[in-house]
Structure formats: structure tokens, C-alpha cells
C-alpha positions in Angstrom: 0.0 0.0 0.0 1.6 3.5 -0.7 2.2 6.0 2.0 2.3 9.9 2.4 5.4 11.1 3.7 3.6 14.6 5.0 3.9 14.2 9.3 0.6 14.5 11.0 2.5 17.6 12.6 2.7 19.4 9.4 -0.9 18.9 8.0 -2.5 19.9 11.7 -0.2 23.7 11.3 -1.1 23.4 7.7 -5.8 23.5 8.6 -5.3 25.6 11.4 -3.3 28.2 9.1 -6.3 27.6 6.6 -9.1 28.0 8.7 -7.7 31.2 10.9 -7.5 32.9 7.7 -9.7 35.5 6.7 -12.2 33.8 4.4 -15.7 36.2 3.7 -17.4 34.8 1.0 -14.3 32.0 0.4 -15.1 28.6 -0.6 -15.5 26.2 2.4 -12.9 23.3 2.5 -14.2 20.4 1.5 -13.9 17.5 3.6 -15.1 13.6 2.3 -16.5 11.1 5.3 -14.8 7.5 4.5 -14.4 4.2 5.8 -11.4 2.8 3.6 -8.4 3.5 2.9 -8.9 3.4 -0.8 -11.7 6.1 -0.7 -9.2 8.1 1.1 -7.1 8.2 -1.3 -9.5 9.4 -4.2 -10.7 12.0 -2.2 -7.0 13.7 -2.8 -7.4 12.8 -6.0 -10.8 14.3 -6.3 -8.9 17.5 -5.1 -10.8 18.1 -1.9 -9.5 19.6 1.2 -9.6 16.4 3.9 -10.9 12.9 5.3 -13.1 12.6 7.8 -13.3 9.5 9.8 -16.8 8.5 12.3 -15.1 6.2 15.5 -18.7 4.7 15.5 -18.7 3.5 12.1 -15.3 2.0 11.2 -17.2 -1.2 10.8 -15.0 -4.6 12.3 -12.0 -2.7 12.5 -10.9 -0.9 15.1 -11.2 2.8 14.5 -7.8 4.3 16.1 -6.2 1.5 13.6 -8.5 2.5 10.4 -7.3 5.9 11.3 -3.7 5.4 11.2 -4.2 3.5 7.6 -5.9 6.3 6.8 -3.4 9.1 7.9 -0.5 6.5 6.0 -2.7 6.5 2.8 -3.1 10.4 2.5 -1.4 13.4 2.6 -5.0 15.4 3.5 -5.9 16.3 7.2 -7.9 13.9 8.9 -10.4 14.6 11.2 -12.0 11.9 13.9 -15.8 12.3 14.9 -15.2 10.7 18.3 -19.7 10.4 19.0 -20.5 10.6 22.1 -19.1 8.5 24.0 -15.4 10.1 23.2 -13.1 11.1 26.2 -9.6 12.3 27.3 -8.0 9.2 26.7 -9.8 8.9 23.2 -8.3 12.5 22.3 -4.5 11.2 22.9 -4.9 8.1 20.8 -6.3 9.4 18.0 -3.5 11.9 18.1 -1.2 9.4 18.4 -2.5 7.7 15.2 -2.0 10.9 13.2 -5.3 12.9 13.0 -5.4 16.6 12.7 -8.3 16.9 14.7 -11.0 15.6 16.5 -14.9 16.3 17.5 -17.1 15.4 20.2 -20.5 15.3 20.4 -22.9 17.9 22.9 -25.0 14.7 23.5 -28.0 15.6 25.4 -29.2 19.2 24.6 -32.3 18.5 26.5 -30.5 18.5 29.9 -29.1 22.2 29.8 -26.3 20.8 31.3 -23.5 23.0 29.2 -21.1 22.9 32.0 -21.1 18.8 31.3 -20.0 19.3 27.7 -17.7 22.4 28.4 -16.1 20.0 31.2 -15.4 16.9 28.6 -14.1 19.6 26.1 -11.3 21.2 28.9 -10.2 17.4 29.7 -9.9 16.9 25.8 -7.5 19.8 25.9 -5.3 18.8 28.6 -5.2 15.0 26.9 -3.9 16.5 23.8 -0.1 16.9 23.0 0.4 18.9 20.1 -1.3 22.0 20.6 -2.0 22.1 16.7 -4.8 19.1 17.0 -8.6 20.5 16.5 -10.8 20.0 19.2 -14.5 20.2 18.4 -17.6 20.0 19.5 -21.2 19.1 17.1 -23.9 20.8 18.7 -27.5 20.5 17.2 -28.9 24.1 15.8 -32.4 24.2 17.0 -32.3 21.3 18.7 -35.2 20.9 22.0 -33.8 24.0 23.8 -33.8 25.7 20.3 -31.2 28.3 18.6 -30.4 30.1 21.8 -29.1 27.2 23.6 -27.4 25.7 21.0 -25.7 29.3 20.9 -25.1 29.2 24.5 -23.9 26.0 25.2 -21.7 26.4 21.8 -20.0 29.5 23.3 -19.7 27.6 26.4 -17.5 24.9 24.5 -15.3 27.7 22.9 -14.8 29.2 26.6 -13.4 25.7 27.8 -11.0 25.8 24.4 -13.2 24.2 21.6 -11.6 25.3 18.0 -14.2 24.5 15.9 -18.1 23.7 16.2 -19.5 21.2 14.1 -23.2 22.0 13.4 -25.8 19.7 11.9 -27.8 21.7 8.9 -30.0 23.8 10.4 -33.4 23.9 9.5 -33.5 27.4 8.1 -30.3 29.5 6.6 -31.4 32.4 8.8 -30.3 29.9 11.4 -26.9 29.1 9.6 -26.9 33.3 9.6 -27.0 33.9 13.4 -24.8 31.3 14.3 -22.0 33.1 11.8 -22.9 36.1 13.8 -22.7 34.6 17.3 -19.5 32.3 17.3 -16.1 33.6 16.5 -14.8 30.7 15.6 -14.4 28.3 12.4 -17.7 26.8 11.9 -18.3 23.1 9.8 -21.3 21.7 8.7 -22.4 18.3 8.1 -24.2 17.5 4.8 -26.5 14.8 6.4 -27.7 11.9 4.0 -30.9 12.9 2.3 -33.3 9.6 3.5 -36.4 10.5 1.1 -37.5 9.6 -2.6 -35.9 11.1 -5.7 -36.0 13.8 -6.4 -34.8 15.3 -2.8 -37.7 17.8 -1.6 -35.1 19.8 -0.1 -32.0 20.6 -1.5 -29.0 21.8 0.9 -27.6 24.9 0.3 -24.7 24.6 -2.6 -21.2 25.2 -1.8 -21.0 28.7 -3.0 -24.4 29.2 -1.0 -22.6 27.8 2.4 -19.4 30.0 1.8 -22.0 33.4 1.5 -23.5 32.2 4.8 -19.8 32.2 6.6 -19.4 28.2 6.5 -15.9 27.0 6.9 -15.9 23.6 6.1 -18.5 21.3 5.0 -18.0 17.9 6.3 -19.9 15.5 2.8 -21.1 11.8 4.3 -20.1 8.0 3.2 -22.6 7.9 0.4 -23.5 9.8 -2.4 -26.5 12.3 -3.4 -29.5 10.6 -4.4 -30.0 13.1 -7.2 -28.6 12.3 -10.6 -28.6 16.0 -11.5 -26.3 17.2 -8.1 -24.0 13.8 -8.8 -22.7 15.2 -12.3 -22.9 18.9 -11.0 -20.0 17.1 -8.6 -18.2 15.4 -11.1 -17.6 18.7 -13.1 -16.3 20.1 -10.5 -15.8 18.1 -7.6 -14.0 21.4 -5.5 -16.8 24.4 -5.9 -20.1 23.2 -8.1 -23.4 21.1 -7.1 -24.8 20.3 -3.4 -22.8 20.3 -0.4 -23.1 16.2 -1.2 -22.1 16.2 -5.1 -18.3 15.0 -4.8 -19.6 11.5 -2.9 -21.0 10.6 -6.2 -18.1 10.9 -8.1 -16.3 8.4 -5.8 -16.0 4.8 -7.7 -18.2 1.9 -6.7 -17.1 0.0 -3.9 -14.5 2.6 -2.2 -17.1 3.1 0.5 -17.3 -0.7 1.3 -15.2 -3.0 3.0 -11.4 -2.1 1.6 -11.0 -4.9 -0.7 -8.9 -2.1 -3.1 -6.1 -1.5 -0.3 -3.5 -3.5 -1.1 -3.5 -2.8 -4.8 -1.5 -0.3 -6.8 -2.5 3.0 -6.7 -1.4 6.6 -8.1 -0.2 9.1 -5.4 -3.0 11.2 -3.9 -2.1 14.4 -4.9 -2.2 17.8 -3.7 -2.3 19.6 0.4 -5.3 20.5 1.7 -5.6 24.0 -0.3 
């Protein structure tokens, strides 16, 4: 299997750099949710900006060893959605395997318990090493305690050191609006799978769409659009055109699936993150 020679130390300086610049109206980096190593690598060759990795669904193997195949199999960042149930000692390993970053989840809004998730974030600071690695935190926009508590208990994460927030797509872009507004800090949002018939009843906002409403990063899922239309929008151009999900479709069959690719040749992933 071919390796990247670019140090997990390099590509965490390298997304931080990105993400603390200035970026009004910028296109969001891209970032492609896998579960191989082989779809890792075509997302570098797709161009986009990173892999993102889900602990809870790394399937029978282990998901701090998937991510270290991962982090050997591309020169792109890597992020790690830890879930829920992600701690201190989860934060050092996943380091340790090479990621640029990781996320927890704010996992019971209902409680109004922000000091609990602003306490799991501080420990997830002290566990890391490198001061470089991401720490984030997904909190759900309008969620049972609605838009003001996920502002609260967001801003209550970024008090006990959170870098980024992860927010699931809101309901309403006035809501992606005022949480630009309200947190100062890079914001990436998760282009849930669509569940309904074709054609989707509600399209996402595009890519150029989420950069004018002060989106970061857009975070695409495992599979692909259900839409023919947004899958070739993707394919032209896999970096800026088509719904937040088009690039997934342009991914060849079976690099989602179990990695029965990863030991064969492949060309070099190309390109950093930008």
C-alpha cells in the first residue's frame, strides 16, 4: 500500500493556518467522510481539502487503527468524529495515530447541562499533545432548547477551548446566519444523507451558497446524493459546483465498502489540503 510522507505535525499547522484565515465569501474546505483506505485516497485525488473519519462506524476494524491507515494512505488532514461517548484518553490516541483533529458530540441538549459538555471539552484539551490538533464539539442548531441554547452551550465549548463547532444543517439559513454572527470561531457543517424519494424535496444549500452564509468547512457523508442531477454537478467540478453532497458521487463503486482495493497499486493522492 503507498504511503504519504507529510507528518501528522505538518498537516494539523497546515488546517489551522487555513481556517484562521480571513475567508468572507471563500469557498469552504471540502472535507469527504470515508471508511477505507482506498476512498481516502480518491478524495486527494478528487482535489478536496480532507478525510473525515466516524469512530462509530469504522465497521469490524478498530477505528484508532482504520485511522492510522488512513493518515499513511493520505497526505490530506484527517479529522475523527469521536460520537458521544469520546473522552480524554480517546483524544491522545487518535493523536497518536496521526489525526489533525478531533470532535465530540454535545449529546443531550435536552438537559441544559452546558457545563457537562464544556467540562469533557477542557479534559480533551489537557489529553492532547500537540497544541495544533482541532478539538471540536457538534452541537444540534435548534435542537429541544432551540437556537439560543445551542448558541449558549456552543460559546460555552469555545470558553473551555473548543476550536471549531460542528453543526448539523439547520433547519433554516437564517439559522446558519446567526450562528456566523454569534461564534467567532471556524464553523463546519455536516451535509446529512438525504433519506427521502428522488428527487430530494429539499435541497441543501450549494457550496458557494454555504461560503456566503460564513461556512468553513463542510463535512460530505459515506454515500453519495441521491439526485442524478447534483452527482454530475460534482463530477464537473468536484471542488466548488453542485450540493454540499455532489463530490460523494463521483467516488468509484465499492470505495465506500469494506477495503478490498487496499492493497492494490495505486497513483499518489495528490495535492495539500488547499
Amino acid at each position: 500500500m503507498l504511503q504519504t510522507d507529510v507528518p501528522p505535525v505538518r498537516r494539523r499547522t497546515g488546517l489551522r493556518a487555513a481556517l484562521a484565515r480571513a475567508r468572507p465569501g471563500a469557498r469552504p474546505l471540502r472535507f469527504q467522510t470515508v471508511t477505507t483506505t482506498a476512498a481516502a485516497r480518491q478524495v486527494a485525488a478528487l482535489g478536496l481539502d480532507g478525510v473525515h473519519v466516524t469512530a462509530a462506524t469504522a465497521g469490524a476494524e478498530e477505528p484508532v487503527a482504520l485511522t492510522a491507515r488512513i493518515v499513511r494512505a493520505t497526505p490530506l488532514p484527517v479529522l475523527v468524529d469521536l460520537g458521544g461517548a469520546g473522552g480524554d484518553d480517546d483524544v491522545a490516541r487518535f493523536e497518536a495515530a496521526g489525526a489533525s483533529g478531533v470532535h465530540l458530540d454535545d449529546t443531550d441538549p435536552t438537559d441544559h447541562a452546558a457545563d457537562d459538555v464544556a467540562a469533557r471539552v477542557r479534559a480533551a484539551v489537557r489529553a492532547r499533545r500537540d497544541p495544533d490538533l482541532l478539538i471540536g464539539v457538534r452541537t444540534t442548531a435548534g435542537a429541544a432548547g432551540g437556537l439560543i441554547e445551542t448558541i449558549d452551550r456552543a460559546r460555552a465549548c469555545v470558553g473551555a477551548g473548543a476550536d471549531v463547532i460542528v453543526v448539523e444543517a439547520p433547519a433554516s439559513r437564517t439559522a446558519y446566519t446567526v450562528l456566523r454572527e454569534a461564534l467567532a470561531v471556524p464553523l463546519l457543517v455536516t451535509a446529512t444523507t438525504v433519506t427521502g424519494g428522488d428527487p430530494t424535496p429539499v435541497l441543501l444549500p450549494t457550496v458557494t451558497q454555504l461560503a456566503a452564509l460564513g461556512m468553513d468547512v463542510v463535512i460530505h457523508p459515506v454515500t453519495g446524493p441521491r439526485a442524478p442531477a447534483a452527482t454530475d454537478r460534482g463530477r464537473r467540478d468536484p471542488r466548488d459546483a453542485g450540493t454540499p453532497r455532489g463530490p460523494a458521487g463521483a467516488l468509484p463503486p465499492g470505495a465506500h465498502g469494506g477495503d478490498r482495493t487496499r492493497d492494490r497499486a495505486a497513483a499518489p493522492a495528490g495535492g495539500g489540503h488547499r
